[in-house]
N, C-alpha and C positions, 0 to 999 in steps of 0.2 A: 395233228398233234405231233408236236420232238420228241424225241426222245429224254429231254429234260423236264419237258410238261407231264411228261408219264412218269419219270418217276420221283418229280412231286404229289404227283396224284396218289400215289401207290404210297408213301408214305402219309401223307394225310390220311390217309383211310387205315394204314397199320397205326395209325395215334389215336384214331377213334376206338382202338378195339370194340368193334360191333355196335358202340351205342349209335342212337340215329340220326345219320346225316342231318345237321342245320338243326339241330332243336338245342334249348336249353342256353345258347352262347348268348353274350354281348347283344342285344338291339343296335342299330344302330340310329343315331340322331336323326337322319334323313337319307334318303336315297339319292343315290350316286346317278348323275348326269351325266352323258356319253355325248359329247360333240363332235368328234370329226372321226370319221369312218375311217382315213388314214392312220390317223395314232391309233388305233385302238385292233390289235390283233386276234385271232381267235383263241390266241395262250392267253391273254390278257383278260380276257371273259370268262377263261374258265379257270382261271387262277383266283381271279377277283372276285365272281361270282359265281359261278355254277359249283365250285366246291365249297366255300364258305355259305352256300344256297342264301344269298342276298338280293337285294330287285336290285332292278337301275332302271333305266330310263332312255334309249336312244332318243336323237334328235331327229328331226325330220330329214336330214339329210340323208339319212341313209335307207329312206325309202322315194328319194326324190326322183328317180325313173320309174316307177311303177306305172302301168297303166291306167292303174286302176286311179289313182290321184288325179290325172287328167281325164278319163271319161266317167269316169261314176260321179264327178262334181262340177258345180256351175266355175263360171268365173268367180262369184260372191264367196267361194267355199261353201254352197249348200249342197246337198244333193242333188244329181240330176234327176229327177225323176223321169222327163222324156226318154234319156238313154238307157235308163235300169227299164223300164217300159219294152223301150223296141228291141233288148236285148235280153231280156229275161221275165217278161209280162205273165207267161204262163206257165213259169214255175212253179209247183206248190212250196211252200214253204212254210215253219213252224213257227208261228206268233202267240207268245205269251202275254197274260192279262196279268200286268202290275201290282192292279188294285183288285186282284184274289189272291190271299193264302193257300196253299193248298202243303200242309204239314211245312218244311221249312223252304218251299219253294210256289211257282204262280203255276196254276190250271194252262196248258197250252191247247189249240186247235188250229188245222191246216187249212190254207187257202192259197189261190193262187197271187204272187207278189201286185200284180193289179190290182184283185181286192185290196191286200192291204195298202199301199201306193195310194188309192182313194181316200180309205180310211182316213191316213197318216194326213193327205192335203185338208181334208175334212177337220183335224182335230186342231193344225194348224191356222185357220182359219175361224177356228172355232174361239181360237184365246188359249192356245194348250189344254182343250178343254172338249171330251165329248162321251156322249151317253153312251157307248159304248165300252169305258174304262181309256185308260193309259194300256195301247197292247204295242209288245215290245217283240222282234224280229231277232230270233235267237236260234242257235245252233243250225243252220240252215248249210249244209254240207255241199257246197258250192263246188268244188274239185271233188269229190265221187260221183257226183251227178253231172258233171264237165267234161267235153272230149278235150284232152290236150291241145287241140285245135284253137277250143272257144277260149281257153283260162290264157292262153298265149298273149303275156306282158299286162296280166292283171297283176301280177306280183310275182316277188324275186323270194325265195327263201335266203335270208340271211346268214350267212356260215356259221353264224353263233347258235343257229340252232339247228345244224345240219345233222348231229347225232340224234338221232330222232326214231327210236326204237319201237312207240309205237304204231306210229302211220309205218313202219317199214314192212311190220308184222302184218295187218290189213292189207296194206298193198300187195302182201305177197298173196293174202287169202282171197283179194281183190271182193270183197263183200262192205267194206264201210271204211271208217276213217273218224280220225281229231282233229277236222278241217273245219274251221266255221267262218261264217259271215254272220255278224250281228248289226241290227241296225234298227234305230228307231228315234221317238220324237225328242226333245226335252223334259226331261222328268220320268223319262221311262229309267231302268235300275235294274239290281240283279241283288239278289238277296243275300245276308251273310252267309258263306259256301267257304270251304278248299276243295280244291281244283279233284276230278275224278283220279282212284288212283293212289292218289297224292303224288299227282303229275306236277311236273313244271308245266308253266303255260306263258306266251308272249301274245301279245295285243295290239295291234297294228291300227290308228286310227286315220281314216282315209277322209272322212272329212269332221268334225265336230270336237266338242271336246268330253272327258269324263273326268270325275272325280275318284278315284279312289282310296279307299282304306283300308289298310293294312297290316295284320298282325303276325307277327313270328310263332312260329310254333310253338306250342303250349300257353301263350298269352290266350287264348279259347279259353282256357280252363276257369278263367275265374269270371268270363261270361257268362256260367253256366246259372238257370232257373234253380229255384229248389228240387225239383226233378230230377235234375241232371244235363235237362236238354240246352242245345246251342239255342243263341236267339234268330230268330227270323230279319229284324231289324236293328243293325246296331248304335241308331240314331233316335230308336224310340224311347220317350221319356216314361213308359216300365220299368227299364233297365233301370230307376233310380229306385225303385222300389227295391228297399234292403231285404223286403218280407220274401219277394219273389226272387232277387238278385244276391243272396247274403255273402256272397264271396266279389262280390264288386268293388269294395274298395282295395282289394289285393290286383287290380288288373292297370293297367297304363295307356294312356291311348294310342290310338292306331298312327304309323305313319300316315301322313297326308300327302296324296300328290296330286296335280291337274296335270292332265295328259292333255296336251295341245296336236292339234288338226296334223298329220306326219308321222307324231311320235311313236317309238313303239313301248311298249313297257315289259318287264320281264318278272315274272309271279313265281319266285321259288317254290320247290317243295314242302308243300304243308302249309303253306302261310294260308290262312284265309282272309277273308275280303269281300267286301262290298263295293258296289259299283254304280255311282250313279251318270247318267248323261247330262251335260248342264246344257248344251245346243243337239240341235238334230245330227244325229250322229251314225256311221258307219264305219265298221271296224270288219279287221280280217285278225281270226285267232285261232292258234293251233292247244293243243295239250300233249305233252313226251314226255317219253318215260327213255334215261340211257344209262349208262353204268354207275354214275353218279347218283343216281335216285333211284334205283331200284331196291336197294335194300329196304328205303321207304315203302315202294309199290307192296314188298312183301310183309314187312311188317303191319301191314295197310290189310292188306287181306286176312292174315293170321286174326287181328281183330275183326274183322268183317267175320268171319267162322264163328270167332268166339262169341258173338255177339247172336246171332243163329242157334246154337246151340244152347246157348243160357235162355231164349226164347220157346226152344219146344223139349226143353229137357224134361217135362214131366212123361212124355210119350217115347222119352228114350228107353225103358223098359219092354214095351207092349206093341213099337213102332219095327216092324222088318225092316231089316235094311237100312237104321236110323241113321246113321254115320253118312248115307250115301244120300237120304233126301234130303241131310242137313248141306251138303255140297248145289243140291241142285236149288233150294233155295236160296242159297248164296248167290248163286250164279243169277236167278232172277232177280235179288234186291242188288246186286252191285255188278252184274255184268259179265262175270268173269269167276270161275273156280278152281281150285288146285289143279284141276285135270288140264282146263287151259289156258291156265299161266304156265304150266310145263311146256307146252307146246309152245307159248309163247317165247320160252327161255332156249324150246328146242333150234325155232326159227333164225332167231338172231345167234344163236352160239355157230350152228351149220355154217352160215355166210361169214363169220369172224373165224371158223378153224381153213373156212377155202381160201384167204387172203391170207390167212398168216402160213399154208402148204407153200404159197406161190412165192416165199420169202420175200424181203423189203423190196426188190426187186420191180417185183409183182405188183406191190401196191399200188393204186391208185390215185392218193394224195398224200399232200403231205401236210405242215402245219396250217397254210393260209388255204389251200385248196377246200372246196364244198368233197374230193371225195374221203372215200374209206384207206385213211393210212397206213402202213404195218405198226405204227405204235400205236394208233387207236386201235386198231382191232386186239393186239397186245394187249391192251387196258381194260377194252373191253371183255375180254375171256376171263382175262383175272377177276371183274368182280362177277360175271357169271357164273364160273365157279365155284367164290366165295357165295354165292344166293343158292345155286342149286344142291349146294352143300347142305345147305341148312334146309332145304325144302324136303330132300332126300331123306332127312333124319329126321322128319316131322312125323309124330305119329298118324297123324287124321291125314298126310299122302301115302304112308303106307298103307292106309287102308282101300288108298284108289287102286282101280285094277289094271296095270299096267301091263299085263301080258302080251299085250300086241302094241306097244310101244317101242317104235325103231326110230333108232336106238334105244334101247333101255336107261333109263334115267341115269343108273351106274356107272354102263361104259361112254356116256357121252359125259357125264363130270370127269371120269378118266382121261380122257381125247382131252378136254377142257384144259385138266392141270397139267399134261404134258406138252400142249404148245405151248402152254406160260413156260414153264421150267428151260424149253427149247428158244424160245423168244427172247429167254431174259438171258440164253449163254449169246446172243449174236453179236 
């Protein structure tokens, strides 16, 4: 990042006063097409898209040295399945069944990539059709379960999405990651969702195609049942039922895109989306979270709380401790609780106040480079700051018990606003 691309950034976000990144603006017509990897800068994506939080679409050009494009696929463009075989046969991995509900997503079970490899040749031959269901090869965390060795020229990360805050954080706890590999037959799909978080997410398709649809933030709203709930299916003809759907005629339809065999796509914050595969298909796809959408992550979680507490508030009287097992149920329904989104804010702030001590100098990158810039880190501190501010001031985190928190949440937002204030005299 320039020093001009930050403090556009820094001013887009003093325009928002607080409200939430990417919700409520303009839709637009259709989604922005990205053809040559030369014109197209990493200001230019994050000017264009990652602050206005809009998709686009690269070409396949800009994953045209991957290796994974030349050995995971035949000459024909199918998959290989001999070389996924001799190079990952006895993997387990987690395969999802299509054709089960299970609340707004499919029942998944593990096996080794050979069983399902079978499977898959099986249903193929079968006519896209087999008594087992449509089961579909999801989240399968290929680079944590990878020595640098094996992943070596299966794929490049793309500088576009090199700010990437939360594989940095796992990385560093070295325990998991938002790496996946998906892949599976024709007809396999992914159910109406926004992304975990309310992460950004990019989708890399290595050989096949998908279809996607896609809605802006708050266009969810008038999907909603009489209930309240999201739908499972945004293609199902319930959805025409007014009895079940009465806010449906207030809703617009989803951008439409086909992702062609290369391409990659880029899934803003909050949009949600449905996913279907139209050929046998293999994709590589991350989910981040960076100064840009974090305010989402948090405001993401604040209703995650609230939603928990409105669930066992009749036991908030009679319940020890309520405030604290309203936290650890949060954490088991979505992942992640105040306690370690703090840590999470602590991790990345640490490594953005050690680049921004070493002055510009010091840095590592600069706008076009994949490293950590002094004005990205710059940028980045500023909206950490501006998150853990608000985190700080939240009642239900001063309830967490930070006493053995080092840094203390206070003097680390301190450290915070004084590299910004020092960064921004340089």
């Amino acid at each position: 990042m320039d020093r001009e691309t930050r403090a556009f950034a820094e001013q887009h976000f003093r325009d928002l006063g607080g409200r939430l990144h990417g919700a409520g603006g303009q839709a637009p017509s259709a989604v922005a097409f990205i053809k040559e990897p030369a014109a197209f800068s990493y200001a230019d994506f994050f000017r264009g898209f990652l602050l206005p939080n809009l998709p686009c679409v690269f070409s396949s050009a800009f994953t045209e040295d991957w290796g994974s494009r030349r050995l995971w696929v035949t000459p024909e463009g199918k998959p290989d399945f001999e070389y996924l075989l001799q190079k990952y046969g006895d993997v387990i991995v987690p395969v999802a069944n299509c054709g089960v509900q299970e609340y707004n997503s499919n029942p998944k079970e593990h096996m080794p990539l050979r069983e399902y490899i079978s499977y898959w040749r099986e249903y193929i031959q079968g006519g896209c059709s087999s008594p087992r269901g449509c089961l579909y090869l999801k989240d399968w965390h290929l680079c944590r379960d990878s020595s640098a060795e094996d992943l070596g020229g299966v794929f490049t990360l793309p500088v576009y999405f090199s700010s990437d805050w939360l594989n940095e954080f796992w990385d560093a706890l070295d325990v998991d990651d938002y790496r996946f590999v998906y892949a599976g037959p024709a007809g396999s799909w992914s159910p109406f969702h926004a992304d975990i978080f309310r992460s950004f997410s990019w989708s890399a398709n290595i050989c096949g195609r998908k279809k996607w649809l896609l809605f802006p933030p708050g266009q969810e709203e008038a999907l909603r049942d009489c209930r309240g709930g999201l739908p499972y299916d945004v293609t199902s003809p319930a959805l025409l039922d007014a009895r079940l759907h009465p806010t449906l005629q207030h809703s617009s339809p989803p951008l439409e895109v086909t992702q062609e065999a290369g391409e990659v796509v880029f899934v803003p914050s909050g949009w949600h989306h449905q996913v279907h595969n139209l050929d046998d298909t293999i994709s590589i796809n991350h989910n981040w979270v960076n100064g840009c959408n974090l305010a989402n992550m948090w405001r993401f979680l604040q209703q995650e709380l609230r939603a928990v507490q409105q669930e066992v508030q009749e036991w908030r009287d009679s319940m020890p401790d309520w405030h604290h097992h309203c936290q650890v149920i949060m954490r088991a329904c979505s992942g992640i609780n105040f306690e370690e989104f703090y840590h999470f804010l602590k991790v990345i702030a640490e490594r953005r106040l050690l680049v921004l001590g070493q002055g510009s100098e010091g840095a590592q990158g600069d706008d076009t480079g994949p490293g950590l810039g002094f004005q990205q880190a710059a940028f980045d501190a500023g909206r950490l700051a501006e998150v853990l501010a608000s985190v700080v001031a939240h009642p239900d985190f001063q309830r967490v018990d930070t006493s053995t928190f080092l840094p203390r949440p206070e003097e680390l937002l301190r450290q915070l606003q004084d590299a910004v204030v020092a960064a921004d005299s340089r």
